[in-house]
ChimeraX commands (.cxc) that place a marker at each C-alpha (Angstrom):
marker #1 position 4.72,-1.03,-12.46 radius 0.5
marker #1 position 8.53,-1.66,-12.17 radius 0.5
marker #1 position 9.45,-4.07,-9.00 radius 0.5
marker #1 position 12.00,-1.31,-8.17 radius 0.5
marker #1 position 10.36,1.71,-7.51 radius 0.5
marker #1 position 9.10,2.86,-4.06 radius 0.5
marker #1 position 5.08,3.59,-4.04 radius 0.5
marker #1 position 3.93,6.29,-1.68 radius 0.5
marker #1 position 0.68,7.44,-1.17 radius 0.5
marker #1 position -0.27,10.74,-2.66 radius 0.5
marker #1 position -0.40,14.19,-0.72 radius 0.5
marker #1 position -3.56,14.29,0.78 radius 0.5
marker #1 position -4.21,10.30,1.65 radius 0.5
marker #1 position -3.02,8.80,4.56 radius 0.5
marker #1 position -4.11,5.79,6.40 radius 0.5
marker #1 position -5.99,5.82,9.41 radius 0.5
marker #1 position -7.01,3.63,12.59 radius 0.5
marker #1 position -10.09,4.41,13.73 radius 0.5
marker #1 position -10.62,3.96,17.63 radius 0.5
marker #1 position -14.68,4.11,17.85 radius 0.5
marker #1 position -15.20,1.84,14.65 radius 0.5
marker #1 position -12.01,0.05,15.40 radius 0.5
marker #1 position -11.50,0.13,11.47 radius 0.5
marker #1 position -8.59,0.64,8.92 radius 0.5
marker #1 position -9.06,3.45,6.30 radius 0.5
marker #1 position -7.19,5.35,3.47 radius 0.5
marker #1 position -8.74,8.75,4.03 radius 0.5
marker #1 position -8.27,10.87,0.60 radius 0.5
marker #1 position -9.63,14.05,0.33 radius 0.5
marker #1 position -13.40,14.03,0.39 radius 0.5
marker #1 position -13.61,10.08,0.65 radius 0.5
marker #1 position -12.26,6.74,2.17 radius 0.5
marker #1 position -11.70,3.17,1.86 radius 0.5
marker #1 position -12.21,0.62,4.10 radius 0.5
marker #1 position -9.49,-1.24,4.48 radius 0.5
marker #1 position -8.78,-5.21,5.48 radius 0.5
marker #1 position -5.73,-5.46,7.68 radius 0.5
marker #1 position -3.73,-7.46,4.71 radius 0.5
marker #1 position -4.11,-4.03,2.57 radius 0.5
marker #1 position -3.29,-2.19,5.39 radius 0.5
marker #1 position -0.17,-3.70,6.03 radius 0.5
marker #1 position 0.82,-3.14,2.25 radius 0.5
marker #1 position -0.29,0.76,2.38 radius 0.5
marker #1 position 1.77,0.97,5.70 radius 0.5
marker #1 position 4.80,0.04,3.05 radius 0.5
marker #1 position 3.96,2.52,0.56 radius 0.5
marker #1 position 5.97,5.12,2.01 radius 0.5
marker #1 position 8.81,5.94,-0.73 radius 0.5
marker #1 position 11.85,3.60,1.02 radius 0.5
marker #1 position 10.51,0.27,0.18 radius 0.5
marker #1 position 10.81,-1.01,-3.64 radius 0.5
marker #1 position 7.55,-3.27,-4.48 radius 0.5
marker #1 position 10.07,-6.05,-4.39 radius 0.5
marker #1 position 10.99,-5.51,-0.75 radius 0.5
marker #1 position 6.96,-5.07,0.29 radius 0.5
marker #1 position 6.67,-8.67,-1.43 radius 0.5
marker #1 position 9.44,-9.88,0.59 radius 0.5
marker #1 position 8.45,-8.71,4.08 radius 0.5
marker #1 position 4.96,-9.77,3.36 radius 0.5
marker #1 position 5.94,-13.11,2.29 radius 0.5
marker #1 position 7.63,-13.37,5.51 radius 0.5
marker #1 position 4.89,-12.41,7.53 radius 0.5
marker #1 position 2.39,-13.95,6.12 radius 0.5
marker #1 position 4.41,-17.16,5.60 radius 0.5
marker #1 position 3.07,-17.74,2.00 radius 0.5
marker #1 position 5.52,-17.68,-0.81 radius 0.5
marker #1 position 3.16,-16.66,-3.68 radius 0.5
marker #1 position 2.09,-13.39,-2.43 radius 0.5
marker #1 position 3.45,-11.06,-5.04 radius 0.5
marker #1 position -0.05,-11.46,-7.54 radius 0.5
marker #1 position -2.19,-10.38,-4.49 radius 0.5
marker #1 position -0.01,-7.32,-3.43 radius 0.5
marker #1 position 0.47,-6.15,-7.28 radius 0.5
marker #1 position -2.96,-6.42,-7.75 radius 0.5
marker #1 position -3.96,-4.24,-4.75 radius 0.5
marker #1 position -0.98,-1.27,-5.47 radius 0.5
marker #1 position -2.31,-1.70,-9.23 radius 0.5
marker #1 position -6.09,-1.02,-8.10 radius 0.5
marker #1 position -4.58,1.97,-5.87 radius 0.5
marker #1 position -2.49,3.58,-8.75 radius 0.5
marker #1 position -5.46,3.50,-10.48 radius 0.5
marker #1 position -7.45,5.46,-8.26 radius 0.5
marker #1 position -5.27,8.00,-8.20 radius 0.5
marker #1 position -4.38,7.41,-4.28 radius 0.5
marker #1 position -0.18,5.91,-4.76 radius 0.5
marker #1 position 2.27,7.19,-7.27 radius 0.5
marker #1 position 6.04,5.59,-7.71 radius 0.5
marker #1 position 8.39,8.27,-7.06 radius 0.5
marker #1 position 11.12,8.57,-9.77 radius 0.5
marker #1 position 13.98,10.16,-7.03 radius 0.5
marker #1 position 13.31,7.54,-4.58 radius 0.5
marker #1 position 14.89,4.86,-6.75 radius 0.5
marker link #1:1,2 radius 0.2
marker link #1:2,3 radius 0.2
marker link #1:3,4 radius 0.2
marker link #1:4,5 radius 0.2
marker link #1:5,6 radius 0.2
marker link #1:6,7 radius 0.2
marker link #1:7,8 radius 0.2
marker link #1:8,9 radius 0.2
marker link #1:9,10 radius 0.2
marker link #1:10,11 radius 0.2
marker link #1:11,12 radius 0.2
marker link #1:12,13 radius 0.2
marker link #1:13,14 radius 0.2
marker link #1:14,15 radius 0.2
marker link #1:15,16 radius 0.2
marker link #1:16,17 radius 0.2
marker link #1:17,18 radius 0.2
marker link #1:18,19 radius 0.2
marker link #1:19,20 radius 0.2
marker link #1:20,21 radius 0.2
marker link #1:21,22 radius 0.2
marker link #1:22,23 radius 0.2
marker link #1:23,24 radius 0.2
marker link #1:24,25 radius 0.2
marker link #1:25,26 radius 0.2
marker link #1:26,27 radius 0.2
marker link #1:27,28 radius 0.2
marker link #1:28,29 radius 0.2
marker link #1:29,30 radius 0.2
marker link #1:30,31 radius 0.2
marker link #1:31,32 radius 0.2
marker link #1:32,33 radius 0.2
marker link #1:33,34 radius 0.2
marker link #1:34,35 radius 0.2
marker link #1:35,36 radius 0.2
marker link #1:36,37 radius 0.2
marker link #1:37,38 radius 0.2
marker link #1:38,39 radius 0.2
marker link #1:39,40 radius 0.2
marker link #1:40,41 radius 0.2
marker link #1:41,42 radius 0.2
marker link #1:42,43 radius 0.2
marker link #1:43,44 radius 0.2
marker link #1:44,45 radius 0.2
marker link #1:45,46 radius 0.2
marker link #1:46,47 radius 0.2
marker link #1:47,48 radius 0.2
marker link #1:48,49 radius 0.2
marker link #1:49,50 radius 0.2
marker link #1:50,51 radius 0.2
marker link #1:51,52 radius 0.2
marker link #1:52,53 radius 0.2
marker link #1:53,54 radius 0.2
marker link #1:54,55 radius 0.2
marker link #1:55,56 radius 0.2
marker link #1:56,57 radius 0.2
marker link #1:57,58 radius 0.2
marker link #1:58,59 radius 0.2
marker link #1:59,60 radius 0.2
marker link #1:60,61 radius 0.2
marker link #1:61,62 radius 0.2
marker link #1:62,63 radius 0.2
marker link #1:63,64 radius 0.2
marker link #1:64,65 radius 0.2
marker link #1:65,66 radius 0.2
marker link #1:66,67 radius 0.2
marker link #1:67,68 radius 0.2
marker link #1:68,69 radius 0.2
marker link #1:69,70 radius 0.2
marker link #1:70,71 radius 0.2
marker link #1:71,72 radius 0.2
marker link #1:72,73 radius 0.2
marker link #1:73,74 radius 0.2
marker link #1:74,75 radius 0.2
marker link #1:75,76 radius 0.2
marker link #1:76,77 radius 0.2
marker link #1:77,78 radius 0.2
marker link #1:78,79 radius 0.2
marker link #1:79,80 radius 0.2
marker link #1:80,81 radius 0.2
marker link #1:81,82 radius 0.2
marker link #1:82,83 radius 0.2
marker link #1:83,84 radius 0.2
marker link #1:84,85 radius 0.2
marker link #1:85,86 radius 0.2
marker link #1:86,87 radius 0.2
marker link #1:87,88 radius 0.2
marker link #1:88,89 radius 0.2
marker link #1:89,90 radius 0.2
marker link #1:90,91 radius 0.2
marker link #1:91,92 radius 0.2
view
């Protein structure tokens, strides 16, 4: 993953608030994730404007905690991998 290129989620996958369960999801086609509200507020990110660099930098911001970049890598890594965010080339 290059710090510079904007991750969006994949067509299909969006995230979700769910009223009744009063949960946070990444719906995907035929699935979902629950979601914890720090991953949420990466995902919400992930929408093809923000480099990773600037999603480190607001989150380090709003979570007041300068060493935040391992935890969000590590979550957009484990996302890439399951085939739910892509970096788009012509958003650079």
């Amino acid at each position: 993953m290059i710090n510079h290129n904007c991750p969006r989620l994949v067509k299909g996958a969006r995230l979700f608030w769910d009223d009744v369960r009063q949960q946070k999801f990444l719906l995907f086609p035929e699935g979902a994730l629950v979601l914890n509200n720090t991953s949420w507020d990466i995902l919400q990110l992930c929408d093809g404007r923000h480099t990773v660099t600037d999603i480190v930098g607001i989150l380090s911001a709003e979570y007041s905690h300068p060493n935040i970049e391992p935890d969000v890598l590590k979550l957009l890594n484990k996302i890439t991998e399951r085939g739910f965010l892509y970096y788009d080339p012509s958003s650079i």
